[in-house]
C-alpha positions in Angstrom: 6.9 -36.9 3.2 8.8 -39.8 2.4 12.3 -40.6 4.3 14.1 -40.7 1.6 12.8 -37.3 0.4 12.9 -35.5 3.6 16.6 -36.3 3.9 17.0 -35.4 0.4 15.6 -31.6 1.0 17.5 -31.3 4.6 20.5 -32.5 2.6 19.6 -29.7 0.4 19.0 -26.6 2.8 21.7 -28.2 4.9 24.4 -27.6 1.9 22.6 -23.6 0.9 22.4 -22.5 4.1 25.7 -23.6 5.7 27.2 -22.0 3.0 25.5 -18.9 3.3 25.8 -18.6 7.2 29.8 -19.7 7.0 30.8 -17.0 3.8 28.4 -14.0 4.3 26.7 -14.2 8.1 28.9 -15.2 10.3 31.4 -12.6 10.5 28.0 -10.1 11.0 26.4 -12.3 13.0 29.5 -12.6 15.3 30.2 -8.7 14.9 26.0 -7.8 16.0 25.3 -11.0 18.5 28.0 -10.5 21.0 27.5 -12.1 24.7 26.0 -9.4 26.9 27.2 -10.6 30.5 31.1 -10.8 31.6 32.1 -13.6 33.1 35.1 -13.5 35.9 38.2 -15.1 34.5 41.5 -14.9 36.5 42.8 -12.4 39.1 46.5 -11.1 38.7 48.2 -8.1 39.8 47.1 -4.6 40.1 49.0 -2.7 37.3 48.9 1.3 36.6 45.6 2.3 34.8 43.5 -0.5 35.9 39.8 -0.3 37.2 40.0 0.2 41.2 36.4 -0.9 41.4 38.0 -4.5 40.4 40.0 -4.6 42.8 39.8 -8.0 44.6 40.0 -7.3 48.3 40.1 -10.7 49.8 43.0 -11.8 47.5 44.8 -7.5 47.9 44.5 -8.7 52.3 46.1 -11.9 51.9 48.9 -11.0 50.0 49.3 -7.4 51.1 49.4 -6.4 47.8 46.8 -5.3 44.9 45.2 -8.5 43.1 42.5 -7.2 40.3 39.8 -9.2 39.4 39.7 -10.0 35.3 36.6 -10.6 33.5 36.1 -11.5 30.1 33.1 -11.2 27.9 30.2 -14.3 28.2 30.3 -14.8 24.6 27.8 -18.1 24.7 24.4 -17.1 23.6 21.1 -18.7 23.4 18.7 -18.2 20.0 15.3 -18.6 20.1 13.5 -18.9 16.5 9.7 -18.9 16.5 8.4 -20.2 13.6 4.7 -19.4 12.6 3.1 -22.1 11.0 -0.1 -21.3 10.6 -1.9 -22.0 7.4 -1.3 -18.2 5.9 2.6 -19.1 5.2 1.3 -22.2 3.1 1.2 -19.6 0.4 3.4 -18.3 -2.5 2.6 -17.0 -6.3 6.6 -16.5 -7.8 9.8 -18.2 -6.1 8.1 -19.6 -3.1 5.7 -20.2 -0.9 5.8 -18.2 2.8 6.7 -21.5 4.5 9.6 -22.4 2.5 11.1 -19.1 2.8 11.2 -19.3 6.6 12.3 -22.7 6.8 15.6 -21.1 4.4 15.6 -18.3 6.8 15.3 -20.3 10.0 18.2 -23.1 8.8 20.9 -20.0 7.9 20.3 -17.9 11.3 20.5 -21.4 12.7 23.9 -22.7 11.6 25.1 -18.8 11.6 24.4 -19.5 15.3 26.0 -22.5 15.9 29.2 -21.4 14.2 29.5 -18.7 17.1 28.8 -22.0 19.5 25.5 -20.3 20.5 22.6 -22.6 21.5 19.9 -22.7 19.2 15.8 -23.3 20.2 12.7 -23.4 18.5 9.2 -22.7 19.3 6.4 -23.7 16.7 3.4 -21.5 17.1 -0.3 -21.0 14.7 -2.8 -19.9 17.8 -1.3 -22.3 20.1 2.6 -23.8 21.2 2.6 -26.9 18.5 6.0 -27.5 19.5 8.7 -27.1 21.7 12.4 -28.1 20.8 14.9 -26.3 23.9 18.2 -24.9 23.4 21.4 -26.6 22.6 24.4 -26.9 20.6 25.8 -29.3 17.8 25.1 -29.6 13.7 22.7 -32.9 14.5 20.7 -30.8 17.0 20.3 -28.3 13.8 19.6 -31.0 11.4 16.9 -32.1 13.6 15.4 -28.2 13.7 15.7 -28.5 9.9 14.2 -31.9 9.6 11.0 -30.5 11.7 10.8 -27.3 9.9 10.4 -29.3 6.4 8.0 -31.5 7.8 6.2 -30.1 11.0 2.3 -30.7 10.7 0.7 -28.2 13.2 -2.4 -29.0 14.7 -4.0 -25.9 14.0 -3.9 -23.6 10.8 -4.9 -19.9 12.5 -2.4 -17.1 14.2 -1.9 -15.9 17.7 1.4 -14.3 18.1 0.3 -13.3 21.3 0.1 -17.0 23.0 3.9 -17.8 21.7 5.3 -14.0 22.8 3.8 -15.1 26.1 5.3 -18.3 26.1 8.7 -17.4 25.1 8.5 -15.1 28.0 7.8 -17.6 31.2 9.8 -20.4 29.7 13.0 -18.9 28.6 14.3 -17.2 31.8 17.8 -16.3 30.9 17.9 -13.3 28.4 18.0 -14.8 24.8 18.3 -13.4 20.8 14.8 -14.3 19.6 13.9 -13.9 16.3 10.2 -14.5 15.4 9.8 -15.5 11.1 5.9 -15.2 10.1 3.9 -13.4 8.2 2.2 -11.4 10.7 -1.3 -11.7 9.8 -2.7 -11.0 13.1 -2.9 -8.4 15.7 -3.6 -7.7 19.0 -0.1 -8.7 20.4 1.3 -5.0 21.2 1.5 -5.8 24.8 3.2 -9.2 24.3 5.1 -8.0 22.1 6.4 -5.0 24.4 6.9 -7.5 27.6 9.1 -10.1 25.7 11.4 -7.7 23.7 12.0 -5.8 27.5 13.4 -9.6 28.7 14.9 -10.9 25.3 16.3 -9.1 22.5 13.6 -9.9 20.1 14.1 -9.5 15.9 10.8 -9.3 14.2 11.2 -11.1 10.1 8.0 -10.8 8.1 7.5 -13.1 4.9 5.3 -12.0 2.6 4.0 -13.0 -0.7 3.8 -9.6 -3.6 0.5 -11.2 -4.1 -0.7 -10.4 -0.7 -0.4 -6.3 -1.5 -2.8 -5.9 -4.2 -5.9 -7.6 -5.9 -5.1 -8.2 -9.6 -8.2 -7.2 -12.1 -9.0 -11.0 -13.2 -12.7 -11.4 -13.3 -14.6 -13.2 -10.7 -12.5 -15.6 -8.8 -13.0 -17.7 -5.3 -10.6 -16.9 -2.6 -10.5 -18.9 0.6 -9.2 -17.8 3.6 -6.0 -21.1 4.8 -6.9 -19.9 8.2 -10.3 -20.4 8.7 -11.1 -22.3 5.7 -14.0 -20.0 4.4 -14.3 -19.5 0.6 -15.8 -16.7 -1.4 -16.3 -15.3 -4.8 -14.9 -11.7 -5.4 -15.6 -9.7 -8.4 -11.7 -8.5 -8.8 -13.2 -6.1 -11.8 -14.8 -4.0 -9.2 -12.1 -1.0 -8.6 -13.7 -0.5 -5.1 -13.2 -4.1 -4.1 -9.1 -3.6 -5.3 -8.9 -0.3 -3.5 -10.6 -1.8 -0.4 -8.0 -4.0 -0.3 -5.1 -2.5 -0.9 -6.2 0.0 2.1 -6.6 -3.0 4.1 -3.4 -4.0 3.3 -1.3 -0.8 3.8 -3.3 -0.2 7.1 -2.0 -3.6 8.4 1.3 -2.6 7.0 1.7 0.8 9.3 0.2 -1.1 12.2 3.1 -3.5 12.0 5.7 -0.8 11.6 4.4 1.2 14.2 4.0 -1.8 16.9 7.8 -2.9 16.3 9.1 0.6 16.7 6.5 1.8 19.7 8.2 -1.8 21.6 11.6 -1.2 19.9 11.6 -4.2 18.4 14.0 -4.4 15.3 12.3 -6.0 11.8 12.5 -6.5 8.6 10.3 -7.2 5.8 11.2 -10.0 3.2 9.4 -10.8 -0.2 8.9 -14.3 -1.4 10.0 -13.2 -4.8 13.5 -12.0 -3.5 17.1 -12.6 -2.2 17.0 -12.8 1.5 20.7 -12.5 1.7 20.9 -8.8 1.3 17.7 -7.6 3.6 19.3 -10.1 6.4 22.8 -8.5 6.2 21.1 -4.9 6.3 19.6 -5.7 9.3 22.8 -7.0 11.1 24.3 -3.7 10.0 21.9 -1.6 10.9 22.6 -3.6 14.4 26.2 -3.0 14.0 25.9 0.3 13.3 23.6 1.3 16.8 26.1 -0.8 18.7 
């Protein structure tokens, strides 16, 4: 993409999403995201109702009086957002494609984030780490995650959320807000998925294309698979090839669902075709509401 242009469309989500994380997320975000450590603060005098198990001794000896310790709530955070850009999300039939959806979604969490001065990192993942961009604060840091997002080539176009669960894991030791945006077109990542949401508090966001859940009945069309690259011709008149489909489809569907709630992760499922305003904010809610 052209200079010009590329500053012209982070100009662009830079403007929607700022507005959208400054009027409607940040007072949930702020409200659901809260530090989860205490950090000490000050001691002063032991007053009556006050925690004896904060007393501070050393200070209480020296001054032959009671000294309580006074800690107040870490309220820096660090967000992780792994982005799947594998050829799947290069894909969309209505509003958008997959890939421009999570790049929307990935820009409002983003500056949602940074208006609660929480760090902000990104992981870029198909079936392999494309890139890595560590955790820090600041609007140019986010303009740069934008500017990457619009215009990130991965090497490879398949999917193994396994290998970035893994890596998120080892490389991120202090306990981090993750939030993982892809389509989910893969499996075989129950165990990662269990290990990384035990150390990080991990937010599962599936984009997905209306498209994707059902065959439509228009003759004999070629399909190829972004992954892999293989084409074929499918009969989409033949009722078993629809139904076959759909099954396929609705299986993967439940195995999702009942991976994220076997490892406790919390998800939600956004359409390509739809506001992602109000599916976001029901999640922070539903947050809210367990907190």
């Amino acid at each position: 993409m052209e200079t010009a242009d590329l500053l012209k469309k982070v100009r662009k989500i830079e403007i929607k999403s700022r507005g959208l994380s400054h009027h409607i997320f940040s007072g949930q975000y702020h409200s659901v995201f809260k530090g989860r450590g205490m950090a000490f603060s000050e001691v002063r005098e032991y007053q009556f109702g006050d925690d004896i198990r904060n007393i501070d001794w050393n200070v209480t000896a020296r001054f032959n009086h009671p000294y309580i310790k006074v800690f107040d709530e870490e309220r820096e955070l660090t967000v992780m957002l792994l982005i799947d850009v594998s050829g799947s999300n290069h894909f969309g039939t209505v509003k958008a494609l997959k890939e421009e959806m999570i790049t929307e979604i990935a820009a409002v969490l983003a500056f949602s984030a940074i208006q609660n001065n929480d760090k902000v990192g990104v992981i870029f993942f198909s079936n392999k780490i494309e890139k890595f961009i560590p955790p820090k604060k600041g609007t140019s840091h986010i303009l740069r995650i934008i500017r990457e997002l619009i215009d990130f080539k991965p090497d490879n176009k398949e999917t193994k959320i396994s290998e970035v669960l893994r890596y998120l894991t080892n490389v991120i030791k202090k306990r981090c807000t993750t939030f993982i945006l892809s389509d989910f077109l893969d499996k075989g990542f129950e165990d990662a998925i269990k290990i990384a949401n035990k150390k990080h508090d991990l937010i599962a966001v599936e984009i997905y294309d209306p498209r994707e859940t059902e065959i439509p009945n228009v003759g004999l069309i070629q399909v190829k698979n972004a992954e892999t690259g293989r084409t074929q011709w499918i009969d989409t008149t033949s009722r078993k090839i629809r139904l076959g489909y759909q099954n396929w489809y609705n299986n993967h569907n439940k195995y999702l669902t009942d991976v994220f709630i076997r490892s406790g992760v919390d998800f939600v499922k956004i359409r390509t075709d739809q506001d992602y305003v109000k599916p976001l904010i029901n999640l922070f809610k539903r947050r809210e509401a367990r907190r």
